[in-house]
Backbone as numpy.savetxt, mean C-alpha at the origin, in Angstrom:
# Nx Ny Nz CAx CAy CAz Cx Cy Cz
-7.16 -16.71 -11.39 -7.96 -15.50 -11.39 -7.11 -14.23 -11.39
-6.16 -14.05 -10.57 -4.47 -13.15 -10.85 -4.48 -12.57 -11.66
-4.03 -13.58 -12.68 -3.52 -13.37 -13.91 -4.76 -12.45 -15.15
-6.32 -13.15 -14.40 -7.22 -12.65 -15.28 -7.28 -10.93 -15.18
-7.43 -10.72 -14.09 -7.11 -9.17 -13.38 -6.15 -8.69 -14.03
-4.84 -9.06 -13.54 -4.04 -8.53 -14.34 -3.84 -8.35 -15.37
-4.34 -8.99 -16.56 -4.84 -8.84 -17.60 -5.79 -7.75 -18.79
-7.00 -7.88 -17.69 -8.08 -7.52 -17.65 -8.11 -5.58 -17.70
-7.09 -5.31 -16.85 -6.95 -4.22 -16.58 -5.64 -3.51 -16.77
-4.65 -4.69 -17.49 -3.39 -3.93 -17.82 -2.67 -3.50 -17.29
-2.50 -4.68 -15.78 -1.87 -3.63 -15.01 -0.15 -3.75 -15.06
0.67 -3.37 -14.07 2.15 -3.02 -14.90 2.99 -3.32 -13.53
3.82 -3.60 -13.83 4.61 -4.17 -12.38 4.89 -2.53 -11.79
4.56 -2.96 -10.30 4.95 -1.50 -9.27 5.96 -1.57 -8.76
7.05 -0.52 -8.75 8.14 -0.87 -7.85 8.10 -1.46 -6.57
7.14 -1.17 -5.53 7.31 -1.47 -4.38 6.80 -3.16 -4.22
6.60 -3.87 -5.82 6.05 -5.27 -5.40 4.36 -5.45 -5.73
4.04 -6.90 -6.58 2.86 -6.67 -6.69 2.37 -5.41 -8.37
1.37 -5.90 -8.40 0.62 -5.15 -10.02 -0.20 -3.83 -9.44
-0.18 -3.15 -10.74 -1.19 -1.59 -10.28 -1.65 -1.13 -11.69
-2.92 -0.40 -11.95 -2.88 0.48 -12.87 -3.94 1.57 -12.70
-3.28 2.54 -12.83 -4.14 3.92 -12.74 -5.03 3.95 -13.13
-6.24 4.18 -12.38 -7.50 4.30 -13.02 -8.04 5.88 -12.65
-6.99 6.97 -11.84 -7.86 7.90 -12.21 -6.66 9.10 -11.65
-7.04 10.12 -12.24 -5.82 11.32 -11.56 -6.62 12.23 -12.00
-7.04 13.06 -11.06 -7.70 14.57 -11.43 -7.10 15.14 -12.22
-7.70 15.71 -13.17 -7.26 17.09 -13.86 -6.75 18.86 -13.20
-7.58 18.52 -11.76 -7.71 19.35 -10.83 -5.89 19.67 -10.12
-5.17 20.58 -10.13 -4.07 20.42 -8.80 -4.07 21.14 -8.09
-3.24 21.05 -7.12 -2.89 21.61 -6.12 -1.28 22.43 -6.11
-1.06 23.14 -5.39 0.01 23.50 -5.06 0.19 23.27 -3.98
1.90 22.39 -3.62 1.92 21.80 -2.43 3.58 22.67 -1.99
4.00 22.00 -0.94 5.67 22.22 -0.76 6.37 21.54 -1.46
6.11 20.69 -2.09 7.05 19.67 -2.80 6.46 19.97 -4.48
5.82 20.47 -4.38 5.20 21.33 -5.58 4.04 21.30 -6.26
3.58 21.42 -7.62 2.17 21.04 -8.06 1.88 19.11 -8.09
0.64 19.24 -7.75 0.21 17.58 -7.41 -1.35 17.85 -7.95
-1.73 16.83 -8.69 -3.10 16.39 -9.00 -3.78 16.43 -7.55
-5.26 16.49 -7.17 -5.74 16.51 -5.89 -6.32 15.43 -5.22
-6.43 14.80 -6.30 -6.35 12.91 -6.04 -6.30 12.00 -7.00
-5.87 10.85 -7.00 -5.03 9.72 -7.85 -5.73 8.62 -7.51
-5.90 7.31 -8.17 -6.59 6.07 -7.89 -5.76 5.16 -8.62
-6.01 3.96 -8.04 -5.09 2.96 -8.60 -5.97 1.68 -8.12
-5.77 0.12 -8.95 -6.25 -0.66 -8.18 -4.70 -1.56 -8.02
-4.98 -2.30 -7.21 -3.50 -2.96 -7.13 -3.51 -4.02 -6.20
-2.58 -5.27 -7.01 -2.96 -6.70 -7.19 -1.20 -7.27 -6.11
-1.87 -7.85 -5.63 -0.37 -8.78 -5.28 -0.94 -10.20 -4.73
-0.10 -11.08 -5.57 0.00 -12.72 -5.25 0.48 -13.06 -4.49
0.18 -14.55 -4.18 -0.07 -15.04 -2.61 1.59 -14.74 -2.06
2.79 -15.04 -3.03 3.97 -14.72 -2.68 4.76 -13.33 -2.42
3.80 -12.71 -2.94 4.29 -10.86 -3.03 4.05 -10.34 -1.91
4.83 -9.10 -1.67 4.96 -8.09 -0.83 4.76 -6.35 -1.35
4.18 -5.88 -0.76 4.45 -4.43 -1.66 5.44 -4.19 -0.19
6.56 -3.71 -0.36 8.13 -3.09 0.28 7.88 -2.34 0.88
8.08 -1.82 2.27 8.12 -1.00 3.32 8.05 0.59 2.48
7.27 1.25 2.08 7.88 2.71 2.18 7.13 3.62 2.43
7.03 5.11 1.98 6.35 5.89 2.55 5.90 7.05 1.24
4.40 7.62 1.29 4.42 8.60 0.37 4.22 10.05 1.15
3.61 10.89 0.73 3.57 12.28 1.42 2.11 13.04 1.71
1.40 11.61 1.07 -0.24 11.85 1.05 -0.86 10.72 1.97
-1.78 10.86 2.41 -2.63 9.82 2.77 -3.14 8.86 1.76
-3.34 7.30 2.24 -3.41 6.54 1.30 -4.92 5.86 2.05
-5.51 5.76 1.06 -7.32 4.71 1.34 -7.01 3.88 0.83
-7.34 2.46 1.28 -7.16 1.20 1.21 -8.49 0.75 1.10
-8.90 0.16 -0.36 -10.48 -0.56 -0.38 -10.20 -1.71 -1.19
-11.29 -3.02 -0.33 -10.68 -4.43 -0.66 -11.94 -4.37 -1.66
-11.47 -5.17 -2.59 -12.10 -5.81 -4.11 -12.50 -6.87 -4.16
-11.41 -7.80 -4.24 -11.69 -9.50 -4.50 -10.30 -10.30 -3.61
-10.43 -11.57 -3.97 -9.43 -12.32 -3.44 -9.60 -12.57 -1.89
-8.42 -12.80 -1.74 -8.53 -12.68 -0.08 -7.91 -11.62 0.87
-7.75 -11.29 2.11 -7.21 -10.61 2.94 -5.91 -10.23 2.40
-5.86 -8.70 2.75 -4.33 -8.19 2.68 -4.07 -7.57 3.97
-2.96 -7.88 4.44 -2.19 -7.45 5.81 -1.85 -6.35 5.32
-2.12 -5.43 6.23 -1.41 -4.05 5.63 -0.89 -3.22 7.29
0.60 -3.22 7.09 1.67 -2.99 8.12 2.35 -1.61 8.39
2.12 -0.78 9.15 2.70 0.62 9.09 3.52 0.90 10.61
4.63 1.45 10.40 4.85 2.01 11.70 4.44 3.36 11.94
4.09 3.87 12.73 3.47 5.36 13.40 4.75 5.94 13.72
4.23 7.38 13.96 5.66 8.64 14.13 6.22 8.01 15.52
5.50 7.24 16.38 6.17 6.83 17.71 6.54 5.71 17.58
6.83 5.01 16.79 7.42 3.66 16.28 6.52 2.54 16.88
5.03 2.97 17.27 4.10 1.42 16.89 4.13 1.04 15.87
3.99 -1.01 15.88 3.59 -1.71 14.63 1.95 -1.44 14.55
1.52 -1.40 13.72 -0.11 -1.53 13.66 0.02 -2.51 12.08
-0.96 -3.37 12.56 -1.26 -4.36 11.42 -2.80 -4.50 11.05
-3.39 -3.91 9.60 -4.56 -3.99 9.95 -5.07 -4.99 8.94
-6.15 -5.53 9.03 -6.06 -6.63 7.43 -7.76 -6.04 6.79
-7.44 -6.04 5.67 -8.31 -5.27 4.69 -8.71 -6.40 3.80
-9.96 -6.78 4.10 -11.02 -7.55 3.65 -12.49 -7.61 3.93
-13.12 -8.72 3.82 -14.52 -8.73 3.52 -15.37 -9.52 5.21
-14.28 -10.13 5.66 -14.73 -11.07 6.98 -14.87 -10.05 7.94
-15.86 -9.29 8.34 -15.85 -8.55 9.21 -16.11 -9.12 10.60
-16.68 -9.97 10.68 -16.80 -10.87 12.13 -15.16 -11.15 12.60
-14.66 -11.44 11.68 -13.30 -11.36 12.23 -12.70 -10.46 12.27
-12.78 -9.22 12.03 -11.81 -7.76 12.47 -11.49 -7.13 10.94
-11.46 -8.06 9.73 -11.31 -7.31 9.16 -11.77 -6.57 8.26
-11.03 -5.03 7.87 -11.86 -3.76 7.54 -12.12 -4.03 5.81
-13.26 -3.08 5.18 -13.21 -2.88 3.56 -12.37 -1.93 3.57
-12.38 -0.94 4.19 -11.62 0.27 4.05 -10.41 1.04 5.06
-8.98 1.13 4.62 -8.34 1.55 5.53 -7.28 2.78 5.24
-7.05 3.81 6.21 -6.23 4.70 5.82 -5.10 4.98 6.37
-4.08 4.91 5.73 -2.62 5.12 5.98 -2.26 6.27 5.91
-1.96 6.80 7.27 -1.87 8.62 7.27 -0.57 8.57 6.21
-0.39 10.07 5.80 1.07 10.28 5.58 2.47 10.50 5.87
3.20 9.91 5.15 4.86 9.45 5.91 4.89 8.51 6.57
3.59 7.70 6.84 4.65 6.39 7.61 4.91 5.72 6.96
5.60 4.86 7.54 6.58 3.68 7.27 5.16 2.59 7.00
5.22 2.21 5.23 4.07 1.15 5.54 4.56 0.32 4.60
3.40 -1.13 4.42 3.69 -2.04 3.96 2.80 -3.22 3.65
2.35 -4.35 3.01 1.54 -5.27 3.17 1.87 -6.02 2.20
0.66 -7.45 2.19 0.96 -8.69 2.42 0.19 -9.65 2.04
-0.43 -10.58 1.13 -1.64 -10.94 1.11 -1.72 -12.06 2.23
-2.70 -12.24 3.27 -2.79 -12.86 4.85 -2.55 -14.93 4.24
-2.14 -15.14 5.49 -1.58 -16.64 5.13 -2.39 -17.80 4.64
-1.98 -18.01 3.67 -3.05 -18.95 2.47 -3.46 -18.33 1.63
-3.12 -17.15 1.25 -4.18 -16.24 0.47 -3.50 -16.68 -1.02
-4.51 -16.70 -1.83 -4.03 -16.98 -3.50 -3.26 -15.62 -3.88
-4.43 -14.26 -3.82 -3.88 -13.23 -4.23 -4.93 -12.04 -3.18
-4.65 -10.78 -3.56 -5.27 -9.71 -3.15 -5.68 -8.68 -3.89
-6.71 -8.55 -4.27 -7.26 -7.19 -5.21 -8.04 -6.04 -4.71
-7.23 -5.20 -4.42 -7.40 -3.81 -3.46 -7.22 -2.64 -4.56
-7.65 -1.69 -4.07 -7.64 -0.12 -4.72 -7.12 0.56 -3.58
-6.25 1.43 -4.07 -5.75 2.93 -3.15 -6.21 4.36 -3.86
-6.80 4.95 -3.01 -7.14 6.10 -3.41 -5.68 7.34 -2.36
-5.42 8.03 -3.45 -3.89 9.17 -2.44 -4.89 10.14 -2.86
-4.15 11.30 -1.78 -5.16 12.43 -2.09 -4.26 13.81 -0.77
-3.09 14.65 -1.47 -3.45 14.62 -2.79 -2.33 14.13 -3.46
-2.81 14.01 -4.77 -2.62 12.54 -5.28 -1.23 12.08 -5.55
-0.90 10.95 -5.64 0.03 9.98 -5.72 1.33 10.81 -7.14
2.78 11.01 -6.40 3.50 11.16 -7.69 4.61 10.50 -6.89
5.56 9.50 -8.18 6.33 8.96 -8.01 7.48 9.92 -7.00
7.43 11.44 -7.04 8.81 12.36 -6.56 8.26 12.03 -5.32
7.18 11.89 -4.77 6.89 11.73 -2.94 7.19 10.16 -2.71
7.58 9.29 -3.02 7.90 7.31 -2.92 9.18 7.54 -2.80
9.09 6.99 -1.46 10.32 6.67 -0.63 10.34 5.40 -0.40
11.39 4.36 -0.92 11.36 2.91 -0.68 12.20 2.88 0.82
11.58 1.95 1.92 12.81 1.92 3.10 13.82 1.45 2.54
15.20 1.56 3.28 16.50 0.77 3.48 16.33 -0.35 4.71
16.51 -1.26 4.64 16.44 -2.53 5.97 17.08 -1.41 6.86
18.59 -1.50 6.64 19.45 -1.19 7.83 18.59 -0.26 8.27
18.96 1.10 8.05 18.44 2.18 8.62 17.21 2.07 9.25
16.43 1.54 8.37 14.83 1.09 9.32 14.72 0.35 10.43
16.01 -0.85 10.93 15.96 -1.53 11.59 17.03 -0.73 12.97
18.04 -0.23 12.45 18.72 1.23 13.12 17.39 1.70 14.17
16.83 2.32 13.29 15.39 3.40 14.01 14.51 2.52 14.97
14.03 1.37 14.23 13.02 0.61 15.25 13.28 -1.16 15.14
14.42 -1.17 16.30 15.01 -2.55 16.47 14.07 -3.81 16.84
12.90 -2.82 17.34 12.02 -4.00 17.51 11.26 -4.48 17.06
11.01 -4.09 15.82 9.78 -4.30 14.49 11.30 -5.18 13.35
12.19 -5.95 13.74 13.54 -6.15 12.67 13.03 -7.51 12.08
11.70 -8.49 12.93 11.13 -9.43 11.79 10.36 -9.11 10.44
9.26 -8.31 10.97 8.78 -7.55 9.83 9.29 -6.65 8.99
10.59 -6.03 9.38 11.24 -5.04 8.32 12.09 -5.82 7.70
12.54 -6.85 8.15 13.02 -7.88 6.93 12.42 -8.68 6.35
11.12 -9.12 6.67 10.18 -9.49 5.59 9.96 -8.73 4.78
9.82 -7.08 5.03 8.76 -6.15 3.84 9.88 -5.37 3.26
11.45 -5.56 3.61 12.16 -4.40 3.08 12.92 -5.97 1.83
């Protein structure tokens, strides 16, 4: 089914791990500090049961909405160096959410949850998503900063 998605919608390998393809960027911008930015961006984005999308960080807030497949773990550290792990799916009796938001600048990351074939999620950034704000982590340094999160930052880095 992966592969049909991916297909289906053309999507294109993402640096951070895992498939994506833009499905929307305002015409609308903004003027920011880091400079002009569309005022929001959409994407849907696919990762298989073996994939990771890589620890990093953008400069916008990110919405997390589940599609199909199964559960995605989705992993961030906070400005005070909590782990928070939240899983973004359809089982709500069990905790997990359709919709989740990843403030901006943290340290994030995810996962499709154990057994999972694949994960078909959408991110909405806002405002919106440009490659000049994607910051991929470094292990070391990340593990430097927060020694006690060093299983998960070597899984996701």
């Amino acid at each position: 089914m992966s592969k049909k998605i991916i297909e289906k919608f053309k999507m294109l390998s993402h640096p951070e791990g895992g498939y994506y393809a833009e499905t929307y960027r305002s015409v609308d911008v903004t003027t920011t500090e880091f400079g002009e930015r569309s005022l929001c961006t959409g994407i849907y984005f696919l990762l298989e049961a073996l994939d990771v999308s890589h620890l990093h960080r953008i400069k916008s807030d990110e919405m997390w909405h589940f599609y199909d497949g199964d559960p995605l773990v989705i992993v961030e550290i906070d400005e005070a160096g909590k782990l928070i792990s939240t899983i973004l799916g359809r089982n709500l009796e069990n905790g997990e959410v359709p919709q989740y938001v990843v403030k901006a600048n943290r340290w994030f990351g995810s996962y499709p949850a154990k057994n999972s074939k694949f994960s078909f999620v959408g991110c909405t950034v806002s405002f919106g998503f440009d490659f000049a704000d994607f910051e991929m982590a470094k292990r070391d340094e990340l593990i430097a900063e927060f020694p006690a999160h060093r299983e998960i930052i070597t899984k996701l880095t």
